[in-house]
N, C-alpha and C positions, 0 to 999 in steps of 0.2 A: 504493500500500500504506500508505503513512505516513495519508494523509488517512482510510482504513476506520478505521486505528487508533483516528483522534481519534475516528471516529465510534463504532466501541466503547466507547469511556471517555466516551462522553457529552459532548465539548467542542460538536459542532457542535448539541447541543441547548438549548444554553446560549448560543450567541456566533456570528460571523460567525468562520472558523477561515482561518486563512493559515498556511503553510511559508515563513518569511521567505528562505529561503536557496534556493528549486526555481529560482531563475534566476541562479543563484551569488552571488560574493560582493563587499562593497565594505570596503576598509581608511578604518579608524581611526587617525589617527594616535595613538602614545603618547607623553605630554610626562612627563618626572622619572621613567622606566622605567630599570632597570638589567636585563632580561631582552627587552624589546621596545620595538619602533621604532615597530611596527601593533598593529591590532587587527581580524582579518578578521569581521563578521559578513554576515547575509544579505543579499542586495542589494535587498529592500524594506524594510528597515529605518529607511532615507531619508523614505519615504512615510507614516512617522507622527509625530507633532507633541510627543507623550508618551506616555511608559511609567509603566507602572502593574505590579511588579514582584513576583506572589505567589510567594513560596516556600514548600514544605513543612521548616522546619528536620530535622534530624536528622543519623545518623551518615555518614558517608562512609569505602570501604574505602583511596581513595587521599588525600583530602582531610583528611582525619579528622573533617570537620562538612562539614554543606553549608547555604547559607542566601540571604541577600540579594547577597554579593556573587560567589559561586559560580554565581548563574543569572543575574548579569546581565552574568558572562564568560561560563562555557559555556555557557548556556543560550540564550546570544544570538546567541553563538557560530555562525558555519556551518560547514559539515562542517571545513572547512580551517583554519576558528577555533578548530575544537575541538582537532584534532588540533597546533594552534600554543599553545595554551595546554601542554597535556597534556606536550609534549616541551620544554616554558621557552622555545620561540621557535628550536628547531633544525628542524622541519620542518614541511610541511605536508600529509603526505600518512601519515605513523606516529605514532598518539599515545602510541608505548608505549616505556618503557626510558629516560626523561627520567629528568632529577635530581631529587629529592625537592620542596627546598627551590627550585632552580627554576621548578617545576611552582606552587606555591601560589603563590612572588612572580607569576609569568605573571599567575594571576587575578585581582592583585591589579592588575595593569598595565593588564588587560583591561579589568576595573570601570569604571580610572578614564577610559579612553580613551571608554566609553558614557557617564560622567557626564559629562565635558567637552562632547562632541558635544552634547547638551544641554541645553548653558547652565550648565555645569559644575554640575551638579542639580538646576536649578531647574524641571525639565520631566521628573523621574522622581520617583516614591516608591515603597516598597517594605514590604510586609506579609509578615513571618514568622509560618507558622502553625506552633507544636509542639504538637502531638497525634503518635502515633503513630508515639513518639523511639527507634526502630530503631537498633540501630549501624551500620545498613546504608539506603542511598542508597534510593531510588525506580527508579534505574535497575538494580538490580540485580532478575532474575529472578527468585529465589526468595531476600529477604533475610530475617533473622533477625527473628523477632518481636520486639514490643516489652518491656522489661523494666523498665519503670520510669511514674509515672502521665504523664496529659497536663496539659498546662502551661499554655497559653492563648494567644491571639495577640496579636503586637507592630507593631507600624508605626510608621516614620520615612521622614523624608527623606534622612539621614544611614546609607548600607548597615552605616559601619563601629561606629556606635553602634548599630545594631539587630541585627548578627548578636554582638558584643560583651555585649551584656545579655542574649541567649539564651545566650551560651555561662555566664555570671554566675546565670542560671538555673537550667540546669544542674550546675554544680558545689555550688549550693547547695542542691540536691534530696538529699534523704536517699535515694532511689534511683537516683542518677545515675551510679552508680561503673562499669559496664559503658562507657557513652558517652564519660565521660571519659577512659577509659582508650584508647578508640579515638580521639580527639581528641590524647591527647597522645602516643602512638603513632606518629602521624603528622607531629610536630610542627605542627600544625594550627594553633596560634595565630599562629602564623607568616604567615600569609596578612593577620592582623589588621595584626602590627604593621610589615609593608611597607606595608599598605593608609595607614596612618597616616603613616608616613612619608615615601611619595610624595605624600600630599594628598589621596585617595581622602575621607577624613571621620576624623573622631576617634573614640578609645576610650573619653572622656569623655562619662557622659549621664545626664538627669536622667526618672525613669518616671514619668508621669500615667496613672491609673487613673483609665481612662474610667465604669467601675460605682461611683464614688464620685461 
């Protein structure tokens, strides 16, 4: 079922398409975590040499944003990753009823257990696209339209300075007051500044415009 999906949304006309996790899962260890030990993602995860990491930014209804370093936990995430993120590292079978603040350190523990695994980042980069800055995730059914313009896309090697300058983006948009507001609702930035403080990358960055 998951594989027709991709084939609906057009991945597999685009790319060779894999379910990293349909033969379960393999741990990551986590170093400088205060929420987790591991890091469970799919068990062909192993079998590629670099990641190339696009995300669509925008709102999240648990997260309060979602971006570079949200899909390179959950999204890497396998089922049992996900639900280990989700619950701060109390289970791996209920993703749901975890601590706030828990929950966002997890992804941020998670990131950095992906960045380490490969070469502590030298074998990942990550492009945020903001078009279509919903207050509401991609993984939500029927989420809320967008209310604010599109922005442009970002790319680093650095998750935590690239999702950082989208959120600096954002606040600086004369129509960005919806988003923010689900951002900081969530305590969201939260995610940033464990990211930072376990090693993940910094909040410090400098932007090159590439149309210049």
């Amino acid at each position: 079922m998951h594989y027709q999906v991709a084939k609906d949304h057009g991945f597999t006309d685009i790319a060779d398409f894999r379910i990293l996790d349909e033969e379960g899962s393999i741990s990551l260890p986590v170093t400088g975590g205060t929420r987790l030990t591991e890091n469970y993602v799919g068990a062909a995860f192993a079998d590629y040499d670099s990641y190339l990491v696009l995300s669509h930014f925008k709102g999240h209804t648990m997260a309060g944003f979602g971006g570079a370093i949200k899909n390179s936990s959950i999204g890497l995430g396998s089922s049992e990753g996900k639900c280990w993120i989700h619950s701060g590292g109390t289970s791996r079978t209920n993703a749901w009823g975890g601590e706030q603040d828990a929950f966002l350190e997890a992804m941020a523990e998670a990131g950095k257990a992906v960045s380490d695994y490969l070469d502590k980042g030298e074998r990942i980069v990550y492009i945020n696209v903001m078009n279509r800055l919903s207050v509401d995730c991609d993984c939500d059914g029927n989420p809320a339209e967008p209310d604010m313009h599109d922005i442009g896309i970002l790319a680093s090697t650095d998750p935590v300075a690239l999702d950082q300058a989208c959120i600096d983006l954002v606040y600086h948009a004369e129509d960005g007051e919806s988003l923010v507001e689900r951002i900081e609702s969530r305590n969201g930035l939260h995610t940033l500044e464990h990211a930072a403080e376990i090693g993940l990358g910094s909040r410090r960055y400098t932007v090159v415009n590439l149309d210049d």
